[in-house]
Structure formats: structure tokens, C-alpha cells
C-alpha positions in Angstrom: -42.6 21.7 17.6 -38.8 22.4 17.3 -37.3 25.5 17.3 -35.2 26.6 14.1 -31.6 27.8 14.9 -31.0 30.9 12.9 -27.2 29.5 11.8 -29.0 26.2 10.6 -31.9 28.4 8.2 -31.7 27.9 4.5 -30.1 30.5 2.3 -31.5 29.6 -0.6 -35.0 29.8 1.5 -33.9 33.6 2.8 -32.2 34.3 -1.3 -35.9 34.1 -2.1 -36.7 37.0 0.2 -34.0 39.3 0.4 -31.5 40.2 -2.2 -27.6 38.9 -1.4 -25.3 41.7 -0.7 -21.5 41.6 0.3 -19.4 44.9 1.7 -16.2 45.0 2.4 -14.3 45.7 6.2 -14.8 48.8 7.0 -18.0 49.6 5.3 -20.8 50.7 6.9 -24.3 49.7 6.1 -26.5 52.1 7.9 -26.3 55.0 9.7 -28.4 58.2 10.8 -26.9 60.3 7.7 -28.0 56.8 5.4 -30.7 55.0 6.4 -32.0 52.0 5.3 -35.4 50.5 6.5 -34.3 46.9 6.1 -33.4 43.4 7.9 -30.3 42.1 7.5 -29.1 38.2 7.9 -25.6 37.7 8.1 -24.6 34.4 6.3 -20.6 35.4 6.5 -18.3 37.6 8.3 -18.9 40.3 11.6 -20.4 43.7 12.2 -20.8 45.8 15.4 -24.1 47.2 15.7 -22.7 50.7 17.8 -24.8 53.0 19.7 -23.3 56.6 19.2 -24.8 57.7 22.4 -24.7 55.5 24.7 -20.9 54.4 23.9 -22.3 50.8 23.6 -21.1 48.0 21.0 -22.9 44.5 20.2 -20.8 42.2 17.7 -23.3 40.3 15.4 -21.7 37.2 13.6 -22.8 34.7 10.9 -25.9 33.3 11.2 -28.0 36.4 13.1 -30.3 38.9 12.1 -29.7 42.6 12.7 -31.8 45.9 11.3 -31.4 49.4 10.7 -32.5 52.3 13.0 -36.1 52.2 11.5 -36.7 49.2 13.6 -34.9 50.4 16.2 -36.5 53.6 16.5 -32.6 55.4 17.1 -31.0 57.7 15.4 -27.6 57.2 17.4 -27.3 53.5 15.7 -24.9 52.5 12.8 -23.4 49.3 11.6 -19.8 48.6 9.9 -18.8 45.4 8.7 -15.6 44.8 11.0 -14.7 42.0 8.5 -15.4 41.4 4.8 -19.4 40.4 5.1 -22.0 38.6 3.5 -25.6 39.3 4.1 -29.2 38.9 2.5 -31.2 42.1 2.7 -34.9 41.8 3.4 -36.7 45.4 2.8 -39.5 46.5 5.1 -42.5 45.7 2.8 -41.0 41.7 2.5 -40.2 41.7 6.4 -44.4 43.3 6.7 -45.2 40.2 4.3 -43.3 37.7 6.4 -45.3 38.3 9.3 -48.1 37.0 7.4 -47.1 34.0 5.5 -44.0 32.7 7.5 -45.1 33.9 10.9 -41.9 31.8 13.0 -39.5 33.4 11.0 -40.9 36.9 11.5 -41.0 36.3 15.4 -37.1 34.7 15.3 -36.4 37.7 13.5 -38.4 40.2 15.5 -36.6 38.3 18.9 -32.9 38.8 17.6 -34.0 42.7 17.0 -35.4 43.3 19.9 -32.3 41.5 21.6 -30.0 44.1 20.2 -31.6 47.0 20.6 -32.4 46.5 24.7 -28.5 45.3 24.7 -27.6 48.4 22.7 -29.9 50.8 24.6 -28.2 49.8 28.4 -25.4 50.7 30.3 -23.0 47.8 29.9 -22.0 46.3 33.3 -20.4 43.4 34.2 -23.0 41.0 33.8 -24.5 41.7 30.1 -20.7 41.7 29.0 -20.4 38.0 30.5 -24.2 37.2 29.1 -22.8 38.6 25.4 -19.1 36.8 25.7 -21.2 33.5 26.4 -23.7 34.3 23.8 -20.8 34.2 21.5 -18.6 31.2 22.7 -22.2 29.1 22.9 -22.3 30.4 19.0 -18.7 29.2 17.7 -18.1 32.2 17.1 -14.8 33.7 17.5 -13.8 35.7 20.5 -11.0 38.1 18.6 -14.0 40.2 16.9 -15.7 40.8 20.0 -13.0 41.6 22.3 -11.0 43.5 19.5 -13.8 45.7 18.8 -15.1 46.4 22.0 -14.4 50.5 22.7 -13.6 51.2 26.4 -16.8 52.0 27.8 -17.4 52.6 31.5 -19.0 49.5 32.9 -21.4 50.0 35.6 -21.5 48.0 38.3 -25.2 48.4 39.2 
């Protein structure tokens, strides 16, 4: 059994179960005042995911899945694109039927959302910053988006 690398999965397979979007920097695609009970798999560009209370930021880049506060259960949660962005949008009836019929992708997916909200939901310190700069590097992606985006936070040193 190998495991399937989110940055190597198919477009044209995800195309068939989302709808392709694009937005431009600076737009945001969900928020507490606009909602939107979806999945999201970025295929170009950044976003920060940004938790309004909490004063915490994750970058997302190409090739990761990231969802609204319905499946984070938050209403302190938005997302902007922090470059132009590409993405597929997968609603939460076709996210419901993946769990049935394509049951790895579902978990992959499920994995990457649960990842950002227990990053998002915590008290950055020193060592989830190092565990989310190598995350990145180990990713290819670049550096710029996540440092230049990044909000001074306190980090604890707990």
C-alpha cells in the first residue's frame, strides 16, 4: 500500500468532484459573517488560515486541503488568499459522499483538517513554529509567504 502525496493527486480526478475556482490576493474565502460549508484543495497560489481569537496564523500552499469553520467547528476562523489562488471546491454533501466511495481520500483530507485546526487552536511557541517552517521547506514551498505573513504573536515558551 503506498501513500498518495496530496501535491502529486490528479486535478482532473478532484475537477470531477469539486468545482474550480480562482480569487484574487486579498480575497477572502470564508469567514464568520460568510460561511461556506466546503473543502478546499489548493492546486496554485497561498492562503493563511487566521484564527481571530487566538492571534494564530497557518500558511496553506499548493497542493493542501483546507475547510471552512463548519468543519472546524469556529467561528473566529477566516481565510484570504495572500496571493492570487487557485482551488477546487468540494461542498459538504460531495465531501459526505467521499467518505463512502473514495474512503483514502476522505481520510487524507479529514488528516490535513484536523492538522490545521489543532495548529490553529494552540498557543504558538517555539517549537510548532519550527515544526510548521519545516513542514513548509520539506513541501518546496516558499518561505517569503510564511514568514511575511506571520502577525506578531506572543510565542509561549511552555
Amino acid at each position: 500500500m503506498t501513500k498518495r502525496n496530496n501535491r502529486q493527486l490528479d486535478h482532473q480526478l478532484l475537477d470531477h468532484y469539486g468545482k474550480p475556482n480562482t480569487k484574487l490576493k486579498g480575497d477572502v474565502l470564508y469567514s464568520p459573517k460568510h460561511p461556506k460549508r466546503a473543502v478546499f484543495y489548493l492546486t496554485d497560489g497561498y492562503v493563511r488560515l487566521v484564527n481571530q481569537e487566538q492571534g494564530v496564523i497557518k500558511i496553506v500552499g499548493p497542493g493542501e486541503f483546507f475547510g471552512d469553520r463548519g468543519i472546524f467547528a469556529s467561528d473566529k476562523i477566516y481565510t484570504e488568499a495572500i496571493t492570487d489562488i487557485k482551488y477546487i471546491c468540494m461542498d459538504e454533501s460531495v465531501f459526505r459522499w467521499l467518505m463512502y466511495k473514495d474512503t483514502k481520500l476522505a481520510l487524507e483530507i479529514t488528516t490535513s483538517l484536523s492538522q490545521h485546526a489543532i495548529y490553529l487552536k494552540q498557543r504558538p511557541n517555539l517549537l510548532t513554529i519550527t515544526k510548521e517552517i519545516y513542514s513548509h521547506m520539506r513541501k518546496g514551498h516558499a518561505l517569503k509567504y510564511f514568514i511575511v505573513h506571520q502577525r506578531a504573536t506572543p510565542i509561549s515558551c511552555k
